[in-house]
VOFI-360252 format. One record per residue: residue number from 1; residue in one letter; x, y, z of N, C-alpha, C in turn. Coordinates in pm, 1 decimal, decimal comma. Layout:
<recs>
+-----+-----+----------+----------+----------+----------+----------+----------+----------+----------+----------+
|   n | res |      n.X |      n.Y |      n.Z |     ca.X |     ca.Y |     ca.Z |      c.X |      c.Y |      c.Z |
+-----+-----+----------+----------+----------+----------+----------+----------+----------+----------+----------+
| NUM |   A |        X |        Y |        Z |        X |        Y |        Z |        X |        Y |        Z |
...
+-----+-----+----------+----------+----------+----------+----------+----------+----------+----------+----------+
</recs>
This chain:
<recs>
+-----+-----+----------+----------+----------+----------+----------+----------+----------+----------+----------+
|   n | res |      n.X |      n.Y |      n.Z |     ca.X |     ca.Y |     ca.Z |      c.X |      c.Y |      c.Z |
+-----+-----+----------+----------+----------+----------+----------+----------+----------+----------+----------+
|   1 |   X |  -9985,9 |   8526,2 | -13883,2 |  -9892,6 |   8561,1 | -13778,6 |  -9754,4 |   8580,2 | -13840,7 |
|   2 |   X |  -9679,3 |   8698,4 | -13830,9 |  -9583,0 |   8695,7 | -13853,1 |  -9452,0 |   8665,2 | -13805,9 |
|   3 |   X |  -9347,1 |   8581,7 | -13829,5 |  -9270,2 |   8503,7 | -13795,3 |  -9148,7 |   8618,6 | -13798,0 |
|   4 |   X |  -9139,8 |   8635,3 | -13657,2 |  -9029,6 |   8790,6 | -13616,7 |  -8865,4 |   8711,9 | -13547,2 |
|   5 |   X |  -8886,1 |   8591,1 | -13512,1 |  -8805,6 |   8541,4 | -13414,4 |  -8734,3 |   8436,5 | -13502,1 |
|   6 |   X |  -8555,4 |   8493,4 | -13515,4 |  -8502,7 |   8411,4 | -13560,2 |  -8419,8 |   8300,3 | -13499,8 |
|   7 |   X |  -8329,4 |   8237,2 | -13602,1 |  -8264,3 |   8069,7 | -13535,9 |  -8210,1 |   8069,7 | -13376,5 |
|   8 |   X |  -8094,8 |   8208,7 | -13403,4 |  -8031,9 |   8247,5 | -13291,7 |  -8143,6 |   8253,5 | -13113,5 |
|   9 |   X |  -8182,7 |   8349,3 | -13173,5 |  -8294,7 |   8413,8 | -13064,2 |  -8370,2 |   8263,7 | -13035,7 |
|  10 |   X |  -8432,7 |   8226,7 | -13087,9 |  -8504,2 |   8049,0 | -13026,4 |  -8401,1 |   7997,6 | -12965,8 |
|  11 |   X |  -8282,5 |   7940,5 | -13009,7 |  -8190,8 |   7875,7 | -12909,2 |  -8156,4 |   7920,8 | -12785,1 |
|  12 |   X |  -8183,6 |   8062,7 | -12812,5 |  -8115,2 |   8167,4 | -12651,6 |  -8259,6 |   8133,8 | -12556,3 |
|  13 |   X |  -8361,4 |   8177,8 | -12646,8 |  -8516,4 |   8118,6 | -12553,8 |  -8501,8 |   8034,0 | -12474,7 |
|  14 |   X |  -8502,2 |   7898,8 | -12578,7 |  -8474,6 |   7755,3 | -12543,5 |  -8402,3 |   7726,2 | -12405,6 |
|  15 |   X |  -8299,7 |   7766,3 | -12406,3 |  -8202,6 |   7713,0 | -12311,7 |  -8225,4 |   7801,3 | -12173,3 |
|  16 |   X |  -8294,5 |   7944,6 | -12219,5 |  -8311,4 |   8067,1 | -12093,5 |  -8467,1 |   7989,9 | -12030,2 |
|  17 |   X |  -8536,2 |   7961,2 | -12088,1 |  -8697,1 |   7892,4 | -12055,9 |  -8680,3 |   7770,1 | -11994,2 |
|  18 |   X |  -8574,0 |   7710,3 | -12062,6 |  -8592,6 |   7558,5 | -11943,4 |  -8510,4 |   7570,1 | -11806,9 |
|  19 |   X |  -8386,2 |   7638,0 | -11825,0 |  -8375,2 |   7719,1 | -11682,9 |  -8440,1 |   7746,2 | -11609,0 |
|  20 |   X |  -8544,0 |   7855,9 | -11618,9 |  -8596,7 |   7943,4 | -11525,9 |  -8717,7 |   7857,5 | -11497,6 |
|  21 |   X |  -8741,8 |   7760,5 | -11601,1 |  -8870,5 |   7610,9 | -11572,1 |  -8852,5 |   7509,7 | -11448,4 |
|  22 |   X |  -8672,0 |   7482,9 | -11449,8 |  -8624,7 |   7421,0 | -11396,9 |  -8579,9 |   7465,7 | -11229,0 |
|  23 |   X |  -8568,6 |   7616,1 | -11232,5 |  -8557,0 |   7667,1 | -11129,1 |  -8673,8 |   7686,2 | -11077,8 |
|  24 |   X |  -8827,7 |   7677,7 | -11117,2 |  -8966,4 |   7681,1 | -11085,5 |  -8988,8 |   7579,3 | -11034,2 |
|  25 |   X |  -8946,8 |   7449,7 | -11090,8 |  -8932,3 |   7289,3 | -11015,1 |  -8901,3 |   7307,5 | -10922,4 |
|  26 |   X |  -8777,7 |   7368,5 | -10847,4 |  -8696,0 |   7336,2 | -10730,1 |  -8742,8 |   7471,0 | -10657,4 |
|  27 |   X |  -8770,3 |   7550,1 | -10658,8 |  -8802,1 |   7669,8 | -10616,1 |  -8965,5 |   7707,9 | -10571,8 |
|  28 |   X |  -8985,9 |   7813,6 | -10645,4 |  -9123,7 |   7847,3 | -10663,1 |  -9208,2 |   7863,9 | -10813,0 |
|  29 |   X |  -9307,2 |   7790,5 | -10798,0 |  -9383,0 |   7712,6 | -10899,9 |  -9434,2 |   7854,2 | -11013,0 |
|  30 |   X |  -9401,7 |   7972,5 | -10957,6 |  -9467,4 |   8088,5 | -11039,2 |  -9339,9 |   8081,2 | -11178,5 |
|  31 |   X |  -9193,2 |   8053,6 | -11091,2 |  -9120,9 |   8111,4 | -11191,9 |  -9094,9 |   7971,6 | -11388,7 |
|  32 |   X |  -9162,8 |   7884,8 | -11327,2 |  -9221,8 |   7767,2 | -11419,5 |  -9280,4 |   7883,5 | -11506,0 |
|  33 |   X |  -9420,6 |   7929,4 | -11475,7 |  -9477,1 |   8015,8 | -11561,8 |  -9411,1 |   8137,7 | -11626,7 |
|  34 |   X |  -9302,7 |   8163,6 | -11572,8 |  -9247,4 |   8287,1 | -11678,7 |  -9140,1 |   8213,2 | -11797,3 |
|  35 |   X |  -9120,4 |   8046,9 | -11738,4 |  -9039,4 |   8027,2 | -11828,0 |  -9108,2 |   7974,5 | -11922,0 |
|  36 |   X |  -9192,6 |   7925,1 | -11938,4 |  -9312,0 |   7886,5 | -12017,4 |  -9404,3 |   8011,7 | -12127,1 |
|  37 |   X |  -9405,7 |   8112,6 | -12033,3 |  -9354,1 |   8275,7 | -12098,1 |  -9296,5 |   8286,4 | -12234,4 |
|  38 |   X |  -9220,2 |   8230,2 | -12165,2 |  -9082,2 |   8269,4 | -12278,7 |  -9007,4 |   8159,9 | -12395,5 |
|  39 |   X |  -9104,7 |   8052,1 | -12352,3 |  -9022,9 |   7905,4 | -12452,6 |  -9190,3 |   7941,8 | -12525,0 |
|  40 |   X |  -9314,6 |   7993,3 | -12510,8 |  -9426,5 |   7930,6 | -12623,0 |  -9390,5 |   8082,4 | -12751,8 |
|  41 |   X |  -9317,8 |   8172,8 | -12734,2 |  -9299,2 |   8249,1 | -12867,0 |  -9143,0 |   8164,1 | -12957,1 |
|  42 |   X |  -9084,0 |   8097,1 | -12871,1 |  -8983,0 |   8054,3 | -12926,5 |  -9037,7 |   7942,2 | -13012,2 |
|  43 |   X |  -9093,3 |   7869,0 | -12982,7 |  -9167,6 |   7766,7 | -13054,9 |  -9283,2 |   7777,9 | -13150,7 |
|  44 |   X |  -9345,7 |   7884,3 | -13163,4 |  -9428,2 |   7975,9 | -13235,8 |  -9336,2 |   8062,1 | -13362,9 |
|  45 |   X |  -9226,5 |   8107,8 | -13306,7 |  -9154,4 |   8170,2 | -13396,6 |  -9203,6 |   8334,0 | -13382,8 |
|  46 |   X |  -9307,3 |   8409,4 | -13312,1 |  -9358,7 |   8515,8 | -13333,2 |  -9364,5 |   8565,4 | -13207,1 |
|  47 |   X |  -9341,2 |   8682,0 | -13173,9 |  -9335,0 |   8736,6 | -13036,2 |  -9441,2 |   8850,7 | -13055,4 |
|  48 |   X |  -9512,8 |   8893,3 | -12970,7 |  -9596,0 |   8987,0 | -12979,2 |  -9528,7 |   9113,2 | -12954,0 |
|  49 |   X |  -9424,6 |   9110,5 | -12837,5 |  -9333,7 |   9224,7 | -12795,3 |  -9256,0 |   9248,3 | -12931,0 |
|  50 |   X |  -9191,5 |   9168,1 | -12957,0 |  -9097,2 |   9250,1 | -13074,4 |  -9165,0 |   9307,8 | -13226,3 |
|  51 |   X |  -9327,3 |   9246,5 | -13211,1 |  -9409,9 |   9311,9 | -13315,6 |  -9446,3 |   9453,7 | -13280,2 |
|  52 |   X |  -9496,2 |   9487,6 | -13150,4 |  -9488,5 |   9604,7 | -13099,9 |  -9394,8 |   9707,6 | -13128,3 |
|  53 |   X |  -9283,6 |   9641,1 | -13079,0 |  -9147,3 |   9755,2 | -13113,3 |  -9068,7 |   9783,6 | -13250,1 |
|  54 |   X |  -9164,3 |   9687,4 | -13342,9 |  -9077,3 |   9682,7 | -13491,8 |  -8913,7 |   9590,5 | -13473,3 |
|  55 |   X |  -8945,2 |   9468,5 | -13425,1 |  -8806,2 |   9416,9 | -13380,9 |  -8830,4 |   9305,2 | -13470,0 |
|  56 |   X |  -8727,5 |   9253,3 | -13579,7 |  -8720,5 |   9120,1 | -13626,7 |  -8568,7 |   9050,1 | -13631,6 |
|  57 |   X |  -8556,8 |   8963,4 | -13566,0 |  -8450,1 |   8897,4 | -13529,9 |  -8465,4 |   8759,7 | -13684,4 |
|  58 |   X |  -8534,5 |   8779,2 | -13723,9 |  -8549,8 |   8628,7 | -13861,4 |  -8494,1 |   8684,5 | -13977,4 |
|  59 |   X |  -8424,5 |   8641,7 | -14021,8 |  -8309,4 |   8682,8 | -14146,8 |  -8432,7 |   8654,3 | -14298,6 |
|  60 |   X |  -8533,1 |   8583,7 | -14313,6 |  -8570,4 |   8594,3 | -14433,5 |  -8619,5 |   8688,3 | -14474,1 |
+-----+-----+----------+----------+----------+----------+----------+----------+----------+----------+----------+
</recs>
């Protein structure tokens, strides 16, 4: 698996995923799942979308 997702981009994940997790708590339980979406490539390090588009945000 190639590791496309750099330092920056995980922290922006991070903090955008437990939001929209947190707004799924208090809200509606679907939007949990998009933030969950979006925090398991941050934690993986590899996005399938930005492999698609030729996108690498990882500086090595």
């Amino acid at each position: 698996m190639n590791k496309n997702v750099g330092k920056t981009d995980k922290i922006v994940r991070v903090i955008l995923a437990l939001c929209i997790i947190a707004l799924g708590y208090v809200n509606q339980p679907w939007w949990g799942l998009i933030g969950v979406g979006i925090l398991i490539p941050a934690i993986v390090a590899s996005d399938p979308l930005y492999t698609l588009f030729k996108i690498n945000t990882n500086k090595n």
